[in-house]
VEXDREN-2710 file (C-alpha; in Angstrom, 1 decimal):
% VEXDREN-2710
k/r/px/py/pz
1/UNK/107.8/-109.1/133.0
2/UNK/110.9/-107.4/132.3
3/UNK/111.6/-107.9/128.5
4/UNK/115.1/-107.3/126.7
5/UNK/113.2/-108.7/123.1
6/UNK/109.8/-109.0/121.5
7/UNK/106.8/-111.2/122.5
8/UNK/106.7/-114.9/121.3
9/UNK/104.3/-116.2/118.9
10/UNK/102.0/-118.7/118.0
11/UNK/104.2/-121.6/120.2
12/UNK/103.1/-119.2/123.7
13/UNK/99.6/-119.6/122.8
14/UNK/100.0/-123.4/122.8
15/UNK/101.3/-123.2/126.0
16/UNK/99.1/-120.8/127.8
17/UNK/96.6/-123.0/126.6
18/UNK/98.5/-126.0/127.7
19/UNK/98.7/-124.1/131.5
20/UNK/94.9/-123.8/131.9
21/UNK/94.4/-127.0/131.0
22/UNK/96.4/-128.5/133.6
23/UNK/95.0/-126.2/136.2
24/UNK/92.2/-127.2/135.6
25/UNK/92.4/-130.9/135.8
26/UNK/95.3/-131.0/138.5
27/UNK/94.5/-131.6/142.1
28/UNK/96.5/-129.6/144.2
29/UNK/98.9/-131.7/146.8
30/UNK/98.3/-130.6/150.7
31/UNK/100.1/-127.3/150.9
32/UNK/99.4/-125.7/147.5
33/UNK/97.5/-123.1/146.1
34/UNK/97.3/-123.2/141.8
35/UNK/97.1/-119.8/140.4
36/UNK/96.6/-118.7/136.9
37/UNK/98.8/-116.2/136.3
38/UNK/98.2/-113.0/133.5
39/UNK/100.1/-115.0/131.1
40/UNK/98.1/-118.0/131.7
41/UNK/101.1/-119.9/133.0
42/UNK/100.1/-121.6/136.5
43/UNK/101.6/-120.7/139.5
44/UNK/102.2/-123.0/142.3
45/UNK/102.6/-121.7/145.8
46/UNK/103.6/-124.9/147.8
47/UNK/104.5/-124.8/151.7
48/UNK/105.6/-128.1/152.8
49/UNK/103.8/-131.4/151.6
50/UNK/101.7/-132.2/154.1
51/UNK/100.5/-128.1/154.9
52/UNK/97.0/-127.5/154.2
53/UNK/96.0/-125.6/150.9
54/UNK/96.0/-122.3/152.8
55/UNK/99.9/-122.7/154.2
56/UNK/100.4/-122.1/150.2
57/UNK/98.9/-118.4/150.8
58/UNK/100.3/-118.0/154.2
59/UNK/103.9/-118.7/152.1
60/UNK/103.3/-115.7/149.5
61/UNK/102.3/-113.7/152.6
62/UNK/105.7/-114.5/154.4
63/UNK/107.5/-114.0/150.8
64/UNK/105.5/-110.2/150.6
65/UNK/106.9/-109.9/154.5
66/UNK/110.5/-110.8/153.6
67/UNK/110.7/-108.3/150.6
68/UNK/108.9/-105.1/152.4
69/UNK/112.3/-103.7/153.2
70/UNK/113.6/-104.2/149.5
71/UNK/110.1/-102.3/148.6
72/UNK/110.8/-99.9/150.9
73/UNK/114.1/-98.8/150.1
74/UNK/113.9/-99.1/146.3
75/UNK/111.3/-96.9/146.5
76/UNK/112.7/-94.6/148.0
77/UNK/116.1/-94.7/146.0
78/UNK/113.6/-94.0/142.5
79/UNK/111.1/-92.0/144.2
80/UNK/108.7/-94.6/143.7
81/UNK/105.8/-95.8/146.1
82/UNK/106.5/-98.9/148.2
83/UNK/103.2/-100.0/147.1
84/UNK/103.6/-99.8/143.6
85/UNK/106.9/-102.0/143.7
86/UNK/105.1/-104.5/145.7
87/UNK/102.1/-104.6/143.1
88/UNK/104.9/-105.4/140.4
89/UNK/106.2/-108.5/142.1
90/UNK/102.4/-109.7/142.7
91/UNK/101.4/-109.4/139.1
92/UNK/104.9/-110.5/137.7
93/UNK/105.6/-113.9/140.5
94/UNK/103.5/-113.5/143.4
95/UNK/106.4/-112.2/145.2
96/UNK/108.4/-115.6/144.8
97/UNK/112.2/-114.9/145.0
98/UNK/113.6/-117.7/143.2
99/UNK/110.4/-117.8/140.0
100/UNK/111.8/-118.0/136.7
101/UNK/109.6/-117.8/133.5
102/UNK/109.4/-119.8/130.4
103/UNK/111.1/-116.6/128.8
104/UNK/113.8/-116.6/131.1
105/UNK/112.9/-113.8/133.3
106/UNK/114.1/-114.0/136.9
107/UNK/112.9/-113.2/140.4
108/UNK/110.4/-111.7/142.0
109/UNK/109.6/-108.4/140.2
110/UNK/111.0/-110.9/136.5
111/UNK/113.7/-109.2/135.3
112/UNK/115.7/-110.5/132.2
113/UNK/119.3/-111.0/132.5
114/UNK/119.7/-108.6/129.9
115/UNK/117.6/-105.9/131.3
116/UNK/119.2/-106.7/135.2
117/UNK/122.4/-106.0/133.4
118/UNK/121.3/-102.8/132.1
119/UNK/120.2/-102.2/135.9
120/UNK/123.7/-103.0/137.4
121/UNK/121.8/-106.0/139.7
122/UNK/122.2/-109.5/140.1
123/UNK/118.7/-110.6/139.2
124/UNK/119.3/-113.8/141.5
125/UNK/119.6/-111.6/144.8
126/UNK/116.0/-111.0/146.5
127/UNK/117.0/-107.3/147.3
128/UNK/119.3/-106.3/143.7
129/UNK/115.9/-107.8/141.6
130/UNK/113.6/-105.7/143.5
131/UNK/115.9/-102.7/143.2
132/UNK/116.7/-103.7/139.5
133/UNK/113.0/-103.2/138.7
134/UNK/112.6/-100.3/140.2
135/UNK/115.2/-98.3/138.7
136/UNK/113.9/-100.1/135.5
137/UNK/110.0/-98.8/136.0
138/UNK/112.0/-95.7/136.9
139/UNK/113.6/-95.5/133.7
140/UNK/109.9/-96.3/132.4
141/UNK/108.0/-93.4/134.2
142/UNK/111.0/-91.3/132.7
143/UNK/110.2/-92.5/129.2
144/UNK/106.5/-92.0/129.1
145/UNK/105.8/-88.7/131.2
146/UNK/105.4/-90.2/134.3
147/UNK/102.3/-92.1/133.1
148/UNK/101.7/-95.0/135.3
149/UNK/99.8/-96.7/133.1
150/UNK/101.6/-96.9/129.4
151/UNK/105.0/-97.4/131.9
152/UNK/103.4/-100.6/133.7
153/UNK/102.4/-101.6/129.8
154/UNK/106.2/-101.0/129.2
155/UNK/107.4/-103.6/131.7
156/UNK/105.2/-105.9/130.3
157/UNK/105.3/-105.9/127.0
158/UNK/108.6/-103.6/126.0
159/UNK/108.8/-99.9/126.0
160/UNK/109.0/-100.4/122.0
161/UNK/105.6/-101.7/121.9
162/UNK/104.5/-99.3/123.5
163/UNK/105.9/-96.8/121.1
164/UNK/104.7/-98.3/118.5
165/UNK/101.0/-98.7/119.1
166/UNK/101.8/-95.3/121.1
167/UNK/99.9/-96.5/124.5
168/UNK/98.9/-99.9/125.9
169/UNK/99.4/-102.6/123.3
170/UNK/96.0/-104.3/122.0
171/UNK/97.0/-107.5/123.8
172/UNK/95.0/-108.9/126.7
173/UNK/97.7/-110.3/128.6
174/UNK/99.0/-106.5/128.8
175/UNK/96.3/-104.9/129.1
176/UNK/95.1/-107.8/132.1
177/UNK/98.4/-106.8/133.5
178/UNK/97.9/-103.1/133.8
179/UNK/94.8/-103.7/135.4
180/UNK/95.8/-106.1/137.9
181/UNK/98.4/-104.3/139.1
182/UNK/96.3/-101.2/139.2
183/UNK/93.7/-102.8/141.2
184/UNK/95.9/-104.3/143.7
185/UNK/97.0/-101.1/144.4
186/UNK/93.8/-99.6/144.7
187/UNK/92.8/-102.8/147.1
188/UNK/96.2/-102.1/149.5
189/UNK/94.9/-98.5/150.0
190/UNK/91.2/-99.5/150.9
191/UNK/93.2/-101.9/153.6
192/UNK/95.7/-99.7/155.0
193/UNK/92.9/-97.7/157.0
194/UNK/91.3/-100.3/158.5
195/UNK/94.6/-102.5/159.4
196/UNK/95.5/-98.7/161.2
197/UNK/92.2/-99.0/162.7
198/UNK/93.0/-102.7/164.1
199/UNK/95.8/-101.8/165.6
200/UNK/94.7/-99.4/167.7
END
């Protein structure tokens, strides 16, 4: 998430707690898959009510679809990789358009009005968010020497943080974050060869 102030305190504990909780118990409707997101707040992908469970992953899939050419040219305006970008927007909303966080973060890739602002992007339009954080985790790399790692930590938890502990922040949610978007990555690249390999 895109932050323009600090982290919350003990009141975003109780409601992490408060998110598991009712993933846990909840039964999903016909057309929804329950996610935990990093900062334990659930995630609901619904297609339409009477959908199977899986129509809820076939409706992130279409989401990813729909953004690729946002991915694509944002990357290439910041000389950043597509894949990267698209990583972001899985970690930060499962690459829903219209999310919008407890915090007050919008869009797909979570930018704060503040920070979308700062961008020159309307954080409500699907293609401005996308290039809003771009030019953000632009901005980022910039900051922190190109290290991909302590900039992804910056767009989670603030680029102050960061400075402050000078690297990743001690918090799991950030350093969960890091990870996952890391991995992601790592799991699009295993795919790509054998999707090329399909298609011949």
């Amino acid at each position: 998430m895109v932050h323009a102030h600090g982290r919350g305190g003990g009141s975003r504990a109780t409601a992490v707690a408060a998110g598991l909780v009712a993933a846990l118990v909840s039964t999903p409707a016909a057309g929804e898959v329950i996610e935990i997101a990093l900062d334990g707040s659930v995630i609901v992908l619904t297609a339409r009510p009477d959908a199977p469970p899986a129509a809820g992953l076939a409706l992130r899939d279409m989401r990813k679809a729909a953004l690729a050419p946002a991915f694509e040219r944002s990357g290439a305006e910041t000389a950043l990789s597509p894949a990267l970008l698209e990583a972001v927007a899985w970690a930060e909303s499962r690459f829903n358009p219209t999310a919008r966080s407890p915090r007050g973060a919008i869009g797909a890739m979570q930018l704060m009005p503040g920070a979308a602002a700062d961008m020159g992007v309307d954080p409500h339009d699907p293609t401005d968010n996308v290039r809003g954080g771009a030019r953000y985790l632009r901005y980022l790399m910039s900051e922190f020497s190109a290290n991909i790692e302590l900039a992804l930590a910056a767009y989670n938890a603030g680029p102050e943080t960061v400075r402050r502990y000078g690297g990743t922040p001690p918090y799991k949610e950030t350093r969960a974050y890091v990870a996952a978007v890391l991995d992601y990555m790592a799991e699009r690249a295993e795919a790509a060869p054998a999707a090329k390999e399909r298609a011949r």
